[in-house]
LOZANU-410109 format. One record per residue: residue number from 0; residue in three letters; x negated, y negated, z negated of N, C-alpha, C, CB in turn. Coordinates in Angstrom, 1 decimal, always signed. Each point is the difference from the previous one (the first is absolute). Glycine has a CB too. Layout:
seq;type;nc1;nc2;nc3;cac1;cac2;cac3;cc1;cc2;cc3;cbc1;cbc2;cbc3
NUM;ala;X;Y;Z;X;Y;Z;X;Y;Z;X;Y;Z
...
% end
This chain:
seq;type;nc1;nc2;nc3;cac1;cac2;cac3;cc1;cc2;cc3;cbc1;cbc2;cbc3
0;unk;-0.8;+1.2;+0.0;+0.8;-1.2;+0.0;-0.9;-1.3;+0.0;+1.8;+1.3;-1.2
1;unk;-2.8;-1.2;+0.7;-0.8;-1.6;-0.4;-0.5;+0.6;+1.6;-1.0;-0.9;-3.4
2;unk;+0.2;+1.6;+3.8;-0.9;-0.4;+1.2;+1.2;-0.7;+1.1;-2.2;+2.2;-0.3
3;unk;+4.0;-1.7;+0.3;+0.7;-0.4;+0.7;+0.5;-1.5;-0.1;+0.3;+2.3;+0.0
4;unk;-0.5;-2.7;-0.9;+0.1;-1.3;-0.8;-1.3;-0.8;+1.0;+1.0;+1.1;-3.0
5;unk;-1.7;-0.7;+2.2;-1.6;-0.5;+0.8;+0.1;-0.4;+1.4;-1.3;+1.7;-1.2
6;unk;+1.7;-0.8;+1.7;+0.0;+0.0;+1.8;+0.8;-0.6;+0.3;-0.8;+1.7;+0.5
7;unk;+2.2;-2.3;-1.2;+1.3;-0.8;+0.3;-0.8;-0.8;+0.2;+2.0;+0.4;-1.0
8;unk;-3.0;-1.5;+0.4;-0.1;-1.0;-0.4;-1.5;-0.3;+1.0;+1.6;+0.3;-2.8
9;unk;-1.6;-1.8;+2.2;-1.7;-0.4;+0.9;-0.4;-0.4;-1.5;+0.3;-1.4;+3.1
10;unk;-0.8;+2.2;-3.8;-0.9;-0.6;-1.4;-1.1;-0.5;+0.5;+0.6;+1.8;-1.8
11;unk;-1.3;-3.1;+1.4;-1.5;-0.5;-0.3;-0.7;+0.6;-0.3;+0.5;-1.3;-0.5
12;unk;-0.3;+2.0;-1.1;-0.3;+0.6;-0.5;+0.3;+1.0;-0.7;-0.7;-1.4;+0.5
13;unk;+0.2;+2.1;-1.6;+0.6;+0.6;-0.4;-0.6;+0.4;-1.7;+0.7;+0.3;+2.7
14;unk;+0.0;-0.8;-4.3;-0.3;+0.3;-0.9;+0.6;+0.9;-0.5;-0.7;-1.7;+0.0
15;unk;-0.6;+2.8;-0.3;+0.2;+1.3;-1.2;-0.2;-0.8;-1.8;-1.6;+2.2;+2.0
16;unk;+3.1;-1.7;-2.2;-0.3;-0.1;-1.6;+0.2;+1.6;-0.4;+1.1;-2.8;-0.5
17;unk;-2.0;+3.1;-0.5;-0.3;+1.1;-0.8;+0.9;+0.1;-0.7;-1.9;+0.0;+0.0
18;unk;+2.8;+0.7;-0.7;+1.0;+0.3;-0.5;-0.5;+0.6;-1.7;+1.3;+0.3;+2.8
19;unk;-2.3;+0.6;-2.5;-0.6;+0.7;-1.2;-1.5;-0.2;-0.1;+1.9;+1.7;+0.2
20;unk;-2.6;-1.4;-1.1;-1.3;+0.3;+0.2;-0.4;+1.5;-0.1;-0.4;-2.4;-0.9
21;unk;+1.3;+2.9;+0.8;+0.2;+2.0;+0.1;+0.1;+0.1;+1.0;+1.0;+0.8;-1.6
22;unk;-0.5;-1.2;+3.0;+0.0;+0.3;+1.0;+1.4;+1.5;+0.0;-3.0;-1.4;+0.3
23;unk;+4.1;+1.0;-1.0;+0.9;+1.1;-0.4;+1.1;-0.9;+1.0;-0.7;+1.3;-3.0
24;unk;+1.6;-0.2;+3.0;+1.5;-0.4;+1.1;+0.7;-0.1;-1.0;+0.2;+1.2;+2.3
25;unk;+0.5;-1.9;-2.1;+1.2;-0.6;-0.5;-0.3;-0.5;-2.0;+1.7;+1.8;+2.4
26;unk;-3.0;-2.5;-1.9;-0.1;-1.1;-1.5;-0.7;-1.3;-0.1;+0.0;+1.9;-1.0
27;unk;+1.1;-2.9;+1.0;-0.2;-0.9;-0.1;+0.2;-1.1;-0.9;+0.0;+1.0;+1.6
28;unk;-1.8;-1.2;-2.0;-0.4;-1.1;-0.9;-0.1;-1.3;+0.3;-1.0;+1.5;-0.6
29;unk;+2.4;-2.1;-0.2;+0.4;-1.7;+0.6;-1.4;-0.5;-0.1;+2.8;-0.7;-0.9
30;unk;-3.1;+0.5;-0.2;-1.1;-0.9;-0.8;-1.2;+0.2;+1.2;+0.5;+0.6;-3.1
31;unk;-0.7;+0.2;+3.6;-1.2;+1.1;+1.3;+0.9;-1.5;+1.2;-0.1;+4.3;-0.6
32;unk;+1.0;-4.1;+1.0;+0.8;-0.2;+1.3;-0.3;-1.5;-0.2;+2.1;+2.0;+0.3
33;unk;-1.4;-2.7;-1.7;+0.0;-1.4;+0.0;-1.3;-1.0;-0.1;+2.0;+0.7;-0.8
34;unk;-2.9;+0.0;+0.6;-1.6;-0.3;+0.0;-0.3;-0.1;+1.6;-0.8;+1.4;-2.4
35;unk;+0.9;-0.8;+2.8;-0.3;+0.6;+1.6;+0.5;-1.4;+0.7;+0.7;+3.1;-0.1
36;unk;+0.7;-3.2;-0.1;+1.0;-0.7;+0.5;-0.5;-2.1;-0.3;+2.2;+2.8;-0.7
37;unk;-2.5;-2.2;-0.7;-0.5;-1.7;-0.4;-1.4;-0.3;+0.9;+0.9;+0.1;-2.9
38;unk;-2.0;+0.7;+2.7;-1.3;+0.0;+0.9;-0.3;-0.1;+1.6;-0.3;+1.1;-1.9
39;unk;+1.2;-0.4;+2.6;+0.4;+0.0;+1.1;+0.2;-1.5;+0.6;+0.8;+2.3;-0.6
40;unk;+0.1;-3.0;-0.5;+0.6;-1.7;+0.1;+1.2;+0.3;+1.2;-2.8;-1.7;-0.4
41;unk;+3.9;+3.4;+0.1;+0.9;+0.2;+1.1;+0.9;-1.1;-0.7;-0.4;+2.6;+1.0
42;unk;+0.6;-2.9;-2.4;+1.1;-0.6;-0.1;+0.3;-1.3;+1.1;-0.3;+0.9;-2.5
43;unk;-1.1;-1.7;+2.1;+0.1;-1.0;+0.5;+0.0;-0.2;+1.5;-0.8;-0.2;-2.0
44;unk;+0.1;+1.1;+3.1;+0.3;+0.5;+1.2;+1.2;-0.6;+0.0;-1.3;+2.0;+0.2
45;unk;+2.4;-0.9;-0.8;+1.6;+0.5;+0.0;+0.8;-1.8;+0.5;-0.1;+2.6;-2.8
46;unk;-0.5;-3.5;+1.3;+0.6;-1.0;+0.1;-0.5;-1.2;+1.1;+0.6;+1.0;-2.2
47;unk;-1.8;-1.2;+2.7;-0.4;-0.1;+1.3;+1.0;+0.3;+1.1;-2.0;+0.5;-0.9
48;unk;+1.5;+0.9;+1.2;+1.4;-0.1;+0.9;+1.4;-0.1;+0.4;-1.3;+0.6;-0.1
49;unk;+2.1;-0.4;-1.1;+0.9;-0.2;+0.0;+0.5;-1.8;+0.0;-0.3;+2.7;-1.0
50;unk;-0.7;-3.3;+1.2;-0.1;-1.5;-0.1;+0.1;-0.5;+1.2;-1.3;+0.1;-1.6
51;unk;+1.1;+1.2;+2.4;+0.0;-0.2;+1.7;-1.3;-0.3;+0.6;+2.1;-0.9;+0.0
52;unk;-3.1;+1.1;-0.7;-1.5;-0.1;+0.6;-0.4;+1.4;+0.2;-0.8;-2.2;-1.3
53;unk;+1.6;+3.2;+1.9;-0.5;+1.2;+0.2;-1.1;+0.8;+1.2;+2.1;-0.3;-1.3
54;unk;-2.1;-1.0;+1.9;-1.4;+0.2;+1.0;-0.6;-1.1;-0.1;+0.8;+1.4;+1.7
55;unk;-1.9;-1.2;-1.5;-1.5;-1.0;+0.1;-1.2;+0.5;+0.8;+0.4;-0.7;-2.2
56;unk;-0.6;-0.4;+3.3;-1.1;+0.1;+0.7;-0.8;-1.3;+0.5;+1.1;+2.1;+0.5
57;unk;-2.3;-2.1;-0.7;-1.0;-1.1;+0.7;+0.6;-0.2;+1.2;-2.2;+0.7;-0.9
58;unk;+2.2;-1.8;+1.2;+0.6;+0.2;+2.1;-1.0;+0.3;+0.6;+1.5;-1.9;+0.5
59;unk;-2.7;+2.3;-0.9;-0.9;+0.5;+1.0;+0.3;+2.0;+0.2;-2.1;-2.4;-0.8
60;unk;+2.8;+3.2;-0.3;+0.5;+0.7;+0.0;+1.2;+0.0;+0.5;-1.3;+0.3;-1.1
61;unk;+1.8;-1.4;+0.4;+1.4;+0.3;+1.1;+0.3;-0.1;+1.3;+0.6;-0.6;-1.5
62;unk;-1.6;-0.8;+2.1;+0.2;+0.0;+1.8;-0.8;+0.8;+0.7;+0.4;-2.2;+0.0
63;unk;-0.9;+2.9;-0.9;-1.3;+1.1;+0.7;+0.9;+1.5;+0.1;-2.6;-1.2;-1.5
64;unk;+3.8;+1.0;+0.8;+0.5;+1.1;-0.2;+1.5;+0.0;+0.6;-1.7;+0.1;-2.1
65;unk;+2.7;-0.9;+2.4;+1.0;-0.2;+0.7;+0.0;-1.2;+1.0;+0.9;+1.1;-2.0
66;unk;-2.1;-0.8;+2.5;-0.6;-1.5;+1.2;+0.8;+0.7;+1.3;-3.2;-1.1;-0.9
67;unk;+3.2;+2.1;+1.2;+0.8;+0.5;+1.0;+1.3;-0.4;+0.3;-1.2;+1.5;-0.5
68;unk;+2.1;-1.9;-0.7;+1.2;-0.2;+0.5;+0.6;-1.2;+0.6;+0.0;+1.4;-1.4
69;unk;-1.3;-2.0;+1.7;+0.4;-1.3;+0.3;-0.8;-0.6;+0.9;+0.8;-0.1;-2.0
70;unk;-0.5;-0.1;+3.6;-0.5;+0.1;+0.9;-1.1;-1.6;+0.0;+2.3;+1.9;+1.0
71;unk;-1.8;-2.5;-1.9;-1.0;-1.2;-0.1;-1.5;+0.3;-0.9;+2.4;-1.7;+0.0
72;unk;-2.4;+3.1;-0.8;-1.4;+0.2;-0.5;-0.3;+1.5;+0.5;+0.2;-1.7;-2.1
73;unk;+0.5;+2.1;+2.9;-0.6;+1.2;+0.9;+0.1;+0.2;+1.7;+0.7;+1.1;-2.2
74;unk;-1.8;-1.0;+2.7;-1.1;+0.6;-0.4;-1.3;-0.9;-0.5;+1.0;+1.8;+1.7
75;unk;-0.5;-3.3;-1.7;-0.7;-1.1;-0.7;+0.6;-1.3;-0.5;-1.6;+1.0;+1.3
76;unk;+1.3;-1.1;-2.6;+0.2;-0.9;-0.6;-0.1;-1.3;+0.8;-0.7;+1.3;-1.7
77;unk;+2.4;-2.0;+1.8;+0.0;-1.4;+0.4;-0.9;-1.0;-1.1;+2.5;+0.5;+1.1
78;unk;-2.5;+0.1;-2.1;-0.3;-0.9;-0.6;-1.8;-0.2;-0.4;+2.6;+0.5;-0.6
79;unk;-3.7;+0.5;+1.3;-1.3;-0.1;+0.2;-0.3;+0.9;-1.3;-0.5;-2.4;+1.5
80;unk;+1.3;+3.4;-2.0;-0.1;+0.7;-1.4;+0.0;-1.0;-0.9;-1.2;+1.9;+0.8
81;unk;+2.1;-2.5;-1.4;+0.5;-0.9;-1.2;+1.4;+1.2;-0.6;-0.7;-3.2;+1.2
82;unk;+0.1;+3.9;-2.0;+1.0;+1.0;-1.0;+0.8;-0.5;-0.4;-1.1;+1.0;-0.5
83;unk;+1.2;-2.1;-0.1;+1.1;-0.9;-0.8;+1.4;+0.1;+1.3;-2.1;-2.2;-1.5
84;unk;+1.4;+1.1;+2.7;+0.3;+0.1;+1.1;+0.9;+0.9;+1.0;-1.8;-1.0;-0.7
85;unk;+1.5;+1.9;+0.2;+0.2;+1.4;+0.7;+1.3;+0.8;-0.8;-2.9;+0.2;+0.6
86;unk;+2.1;-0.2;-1.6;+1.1;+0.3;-1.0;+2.2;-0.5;+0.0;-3.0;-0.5;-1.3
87;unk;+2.6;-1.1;+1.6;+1.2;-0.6;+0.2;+0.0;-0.2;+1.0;+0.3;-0.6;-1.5
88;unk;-0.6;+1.1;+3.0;+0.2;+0.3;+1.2;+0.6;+1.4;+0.1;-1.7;-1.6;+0.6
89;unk;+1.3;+2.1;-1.5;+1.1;+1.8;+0.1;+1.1;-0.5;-0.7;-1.8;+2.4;-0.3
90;unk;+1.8;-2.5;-1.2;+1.4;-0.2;-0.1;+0.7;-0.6;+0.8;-0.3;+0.0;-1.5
91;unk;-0.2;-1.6;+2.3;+0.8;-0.6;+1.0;+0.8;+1.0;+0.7;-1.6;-1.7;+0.3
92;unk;+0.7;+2.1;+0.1;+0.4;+0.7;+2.1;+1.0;+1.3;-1.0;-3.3;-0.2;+2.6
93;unk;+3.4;+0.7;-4.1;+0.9;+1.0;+0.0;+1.1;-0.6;-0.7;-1.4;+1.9;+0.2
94;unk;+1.7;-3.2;-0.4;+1.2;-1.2;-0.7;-0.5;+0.9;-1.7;+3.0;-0.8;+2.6
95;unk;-4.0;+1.1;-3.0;+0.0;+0.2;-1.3;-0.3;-1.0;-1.1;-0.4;+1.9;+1.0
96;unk;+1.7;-2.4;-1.6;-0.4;-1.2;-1.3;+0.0;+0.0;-0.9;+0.6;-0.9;+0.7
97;unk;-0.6;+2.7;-1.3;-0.1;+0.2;-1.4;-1.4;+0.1;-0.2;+2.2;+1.0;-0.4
98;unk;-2.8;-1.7;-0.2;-1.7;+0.5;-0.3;-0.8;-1.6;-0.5;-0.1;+2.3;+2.5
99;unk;-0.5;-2.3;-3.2;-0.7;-1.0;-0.7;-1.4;+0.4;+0.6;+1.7;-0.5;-2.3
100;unk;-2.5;-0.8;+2.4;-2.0;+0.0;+0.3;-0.3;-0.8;-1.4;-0.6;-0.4;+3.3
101;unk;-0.2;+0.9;-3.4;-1.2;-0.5;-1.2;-0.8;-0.3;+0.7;+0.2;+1.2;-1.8
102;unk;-1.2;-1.8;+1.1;-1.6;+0.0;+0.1;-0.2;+0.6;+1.2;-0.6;+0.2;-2.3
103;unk;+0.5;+1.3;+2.1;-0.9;+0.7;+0.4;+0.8;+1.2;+0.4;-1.7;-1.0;-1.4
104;unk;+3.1;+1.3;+1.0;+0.3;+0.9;+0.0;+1.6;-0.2;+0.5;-2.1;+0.7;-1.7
105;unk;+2.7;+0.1;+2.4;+1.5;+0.0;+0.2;+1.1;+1.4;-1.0;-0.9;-1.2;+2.8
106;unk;+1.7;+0.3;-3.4;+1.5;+0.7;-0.7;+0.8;+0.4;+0.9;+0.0;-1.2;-1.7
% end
């Protein structure tokens, strides 16, 4: 069932929490789990995303990475490779207006 779970989905990644330190089925030590859970920093993840900042990328990853769909930065950048640039030339050309830029990085 979990590997079916797995393969539904596009995970990033993926965190193992230990359940026991016996390595036994079916026993589970909260105090074990909620240590895991605090160190990890999943809580805080959790409330991150749910904030709506659930993707983040540099625009040099991002236009390097969905520059195809947009006939103004493929098969070359109108813009002489300016990522920022590039970045809000794909959303353009796909009418996408949900997404915030930072600095450095696009929401």
């Amino acid at each position: 069932a979990l590997v079916d779970t797995i393969s539904a989905c596009e995970p990033h990644y993926i965190r193992c929490i230990k359940p026991n330190d016996d390595k036994a089925a079916g026993k589970f030590v909260t105090e074990r789990v909620a240590h895991q859970v605090r160190y990890l920093g999943l809580v805080e993840n959790v409330r991150v995303r749910r904030a709506g900042f659930a993707y983040r990328a540099s625009f040099e990853r991002f236009a390097g990475r969905y520059r195809v769909v947009s006939a103004s930065t493929f098969p070359r950048s109108a813009s002489g490779g300016d990522a920022r640039a590039d970045t809000c030339e794909i959303f353009a050309s796909r009418r996408i207006t949900d997404y915030q830029l930072g600095r450095t990085m696009v929401f």
